[in-house]
C-alpha atoms as one frame of an Amber mdcrd trajectory, in Angstrom:
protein
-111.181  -1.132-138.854-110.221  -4.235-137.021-111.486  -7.614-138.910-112.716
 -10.547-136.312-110.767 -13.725-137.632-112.452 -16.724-136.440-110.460 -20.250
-135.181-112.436 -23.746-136.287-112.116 -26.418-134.047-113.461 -30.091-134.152
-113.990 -31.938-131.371-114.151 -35.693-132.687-114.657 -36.879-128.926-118.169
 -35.938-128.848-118.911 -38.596-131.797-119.444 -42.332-132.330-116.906 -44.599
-134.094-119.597 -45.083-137.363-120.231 -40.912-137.039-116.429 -40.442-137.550
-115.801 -43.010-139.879-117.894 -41.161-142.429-116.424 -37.753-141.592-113.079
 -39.358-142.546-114.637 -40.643-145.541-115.987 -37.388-146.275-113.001 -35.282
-145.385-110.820 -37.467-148.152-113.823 -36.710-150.567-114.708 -33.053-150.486
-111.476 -32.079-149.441-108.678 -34.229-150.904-107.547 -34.327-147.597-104.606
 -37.591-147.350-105.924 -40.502-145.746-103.391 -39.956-142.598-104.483 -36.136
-142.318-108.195 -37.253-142.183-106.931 -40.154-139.253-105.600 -37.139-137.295
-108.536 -35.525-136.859-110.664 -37.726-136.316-108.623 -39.240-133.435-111.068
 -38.452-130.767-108.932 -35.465-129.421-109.900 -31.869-130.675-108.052 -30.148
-133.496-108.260 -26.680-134.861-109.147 -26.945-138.549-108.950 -23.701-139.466
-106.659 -20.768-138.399-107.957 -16.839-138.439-110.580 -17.035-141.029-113.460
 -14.749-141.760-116.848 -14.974-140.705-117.876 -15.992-144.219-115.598 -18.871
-144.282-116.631 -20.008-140.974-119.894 -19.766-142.159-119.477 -22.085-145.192
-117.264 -24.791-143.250-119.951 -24.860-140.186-122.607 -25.318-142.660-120.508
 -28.265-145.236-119.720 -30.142-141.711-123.166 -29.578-140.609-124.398 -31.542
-143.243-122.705 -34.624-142.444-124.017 -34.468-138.694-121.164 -32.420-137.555
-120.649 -29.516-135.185-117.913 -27.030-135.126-116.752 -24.748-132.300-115.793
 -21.236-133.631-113.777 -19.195-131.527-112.456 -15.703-132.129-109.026 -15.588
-132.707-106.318 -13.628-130.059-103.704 -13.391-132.396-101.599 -13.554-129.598
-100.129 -16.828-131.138 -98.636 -14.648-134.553 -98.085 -11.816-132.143 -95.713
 -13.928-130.084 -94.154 -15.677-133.561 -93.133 -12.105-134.845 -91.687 -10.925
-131.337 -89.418 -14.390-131.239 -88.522 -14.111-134.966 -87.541 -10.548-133.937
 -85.210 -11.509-131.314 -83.640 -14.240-133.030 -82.762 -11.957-135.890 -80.902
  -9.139-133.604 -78.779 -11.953-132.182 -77.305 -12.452-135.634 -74.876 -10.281
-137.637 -73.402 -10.150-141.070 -70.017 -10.266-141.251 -68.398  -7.935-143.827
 -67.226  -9.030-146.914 -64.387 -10.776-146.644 -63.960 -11.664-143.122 -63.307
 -15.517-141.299 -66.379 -16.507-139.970 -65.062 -17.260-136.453 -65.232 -21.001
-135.263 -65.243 -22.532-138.340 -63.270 -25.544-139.458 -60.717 -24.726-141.813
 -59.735 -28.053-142.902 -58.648 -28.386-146.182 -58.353 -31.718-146.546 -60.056
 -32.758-149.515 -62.128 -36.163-148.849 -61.787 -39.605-149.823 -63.244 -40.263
-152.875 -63.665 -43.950-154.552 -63.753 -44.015-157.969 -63.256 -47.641-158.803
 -66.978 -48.375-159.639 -67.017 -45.708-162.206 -66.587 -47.222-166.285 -65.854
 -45.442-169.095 -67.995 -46.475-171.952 -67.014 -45.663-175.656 -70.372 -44.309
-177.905
């Protein structure tokens, strides 16, 4: 059996300056969330707050941001977006190869040189 996951977005447009200001407040409160996180979303853009979480979750956050005047938009989530991830990761990895044990990595610098290293700051101290 397939589980729905649900997306959380907030749309900070549809509010006032004094409505958001207290949902910033609140968000660094309840949440812990850093000052500069809470800024973010309350930007006036919209922002997805929660990725792929249950039905109870989305619940319990609708009704927290409810209570501060807030409304949520839940959406159901595609999974296309991890879907995609996995297929790229997937390609990426069969690109690479191992070379055995032993080999020369091919178009690597092989310089030797060991660097220039000043040492006349350094004092020896007797204890």
């Amino acid at each position: 059996m397939i589980s729905t996951t649900m997306d959380i977005w907030l749309d900070s447009a549809r509010y006032d300056r004094e409505t958001l200001s207290e949902l910033r407040d609140n968000l660094v409160r309840v949440f812990n969330l850093p000052t500069h996180q809470a800024d973010t979303l309350v930007n006036g853009n919209a922002h997805r707050i929660k990725r792929a979480c249950s039905q109870e979750e989305a619940e319990k956050l609708t009704k927290q941001f409810a209570s501060w005047g807030i409304e949520l938009r839940i959406e159901a989530s595609t999974g296309e977006e991890s879907r995609d991830t996995e297929e790229a990761e997937a390609r990426t990895a069969s690109m690479f190869t191992l070379a055995p044990h032993g080999d020369s990595i091919p178009n690597l610098m092989r310089d030797k040189t060991p660097p220039n290293v000043r040492t006349d700051h350094l004092h020896l101290t007797a204890e």
